[in-house]
N, C-alpha and C positions, 0 to 999 in steps of 0.2 A: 606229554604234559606241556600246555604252554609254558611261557617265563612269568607272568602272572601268577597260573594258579601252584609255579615254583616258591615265586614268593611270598604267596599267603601260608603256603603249607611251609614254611620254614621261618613263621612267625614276624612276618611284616609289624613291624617298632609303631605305636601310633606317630603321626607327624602329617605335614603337609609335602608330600614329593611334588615334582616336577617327572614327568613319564612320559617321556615321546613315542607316541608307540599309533600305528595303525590298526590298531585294534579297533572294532565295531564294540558297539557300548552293548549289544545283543552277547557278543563273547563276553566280554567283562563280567556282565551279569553272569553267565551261565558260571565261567571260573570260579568268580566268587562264590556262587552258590555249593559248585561241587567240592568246595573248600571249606564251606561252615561257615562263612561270615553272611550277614545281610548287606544288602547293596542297595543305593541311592544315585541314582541319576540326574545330575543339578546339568542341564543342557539348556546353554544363554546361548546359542548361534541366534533366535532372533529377541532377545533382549536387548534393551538399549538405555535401561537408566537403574536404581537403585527402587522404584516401585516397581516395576517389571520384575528384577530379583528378588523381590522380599514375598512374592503373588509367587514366584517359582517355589522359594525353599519352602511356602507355608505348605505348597502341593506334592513336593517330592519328599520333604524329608513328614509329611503327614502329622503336620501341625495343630494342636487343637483348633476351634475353632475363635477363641478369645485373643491368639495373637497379634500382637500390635502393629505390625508390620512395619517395625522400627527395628534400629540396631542394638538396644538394648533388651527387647523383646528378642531377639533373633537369638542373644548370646545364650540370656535364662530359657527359653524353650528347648535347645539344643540341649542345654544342660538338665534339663526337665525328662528331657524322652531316651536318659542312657538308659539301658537294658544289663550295660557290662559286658555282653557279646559285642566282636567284634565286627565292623561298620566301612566296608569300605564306599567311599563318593565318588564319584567317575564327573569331574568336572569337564565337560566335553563344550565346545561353543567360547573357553574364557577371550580367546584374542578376539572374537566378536567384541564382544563386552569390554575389553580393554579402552578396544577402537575408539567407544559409543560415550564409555565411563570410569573412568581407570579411578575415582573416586570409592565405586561403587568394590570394584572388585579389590584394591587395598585395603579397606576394610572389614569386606568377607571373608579375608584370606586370614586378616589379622584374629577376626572371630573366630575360625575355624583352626586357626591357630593353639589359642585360648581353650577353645573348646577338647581338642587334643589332650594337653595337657590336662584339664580337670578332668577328663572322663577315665581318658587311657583305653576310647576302645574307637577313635575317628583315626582313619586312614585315607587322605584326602588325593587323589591324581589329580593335576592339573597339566 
């Protein structure tokens, strides 16, 4: 058993971690999967501003189509599509996006932060 799908199966806390891990986002997924959580892959390696990410989360996290692609569209959408099951994000690419817009990704984090706590089913890796 990896150390991932240790951690899900031993009820990973919602929150935003920090996860150094060389792990391929293909394992991630698979982990997750054989754990019972759903999984989101927000992968900015070639993003580089706060439209780029907003064009990302509408596609990975499967956004309806009326989303504003603003930060407070970002917050109520996320808060829109909880299920209650848990949700793990594999933010793979963020020091790209740091590089390019650390506006962009202070922000996201603080969202996804937010969003944590209202749902109680986001578990974010960065």
């Amino acid at each position: 058993m990896t150390e991932l799908r240790t951690l899900l199966t031993k009820g990973l806390r919602p929150g935003v971690y920090r996860w150094p891990s060389d792990a391929r986002p293909d394992q991630v997924r698979r982990d997750a999967a054989e754990a019972g959580w759903d999984f989101v892959l927000l992968d900015t390696s070639e993003i580089h501003d706060k439209t780029g990410f907003l064009d990302l989360c509408a596609t990975a996290f499967d956004l309806p189509r009326w989303f504003g692609r603003n930060w407070d569209a970002l917050a109520d959408s996320l808060g829109d599509r909880s299920t209650g099951e848990p949700e793990l994000v594999l933010w793979a690419g963020l020091h790209h996006l740091l590089e390019h817009d650390r506006d962009t990704v202070d922000v996201a984090l603080q969202i996804f932060s937010e969003d944590v706590t209202a749902s109680g089913q986001l578990r974010v890796l960065v």
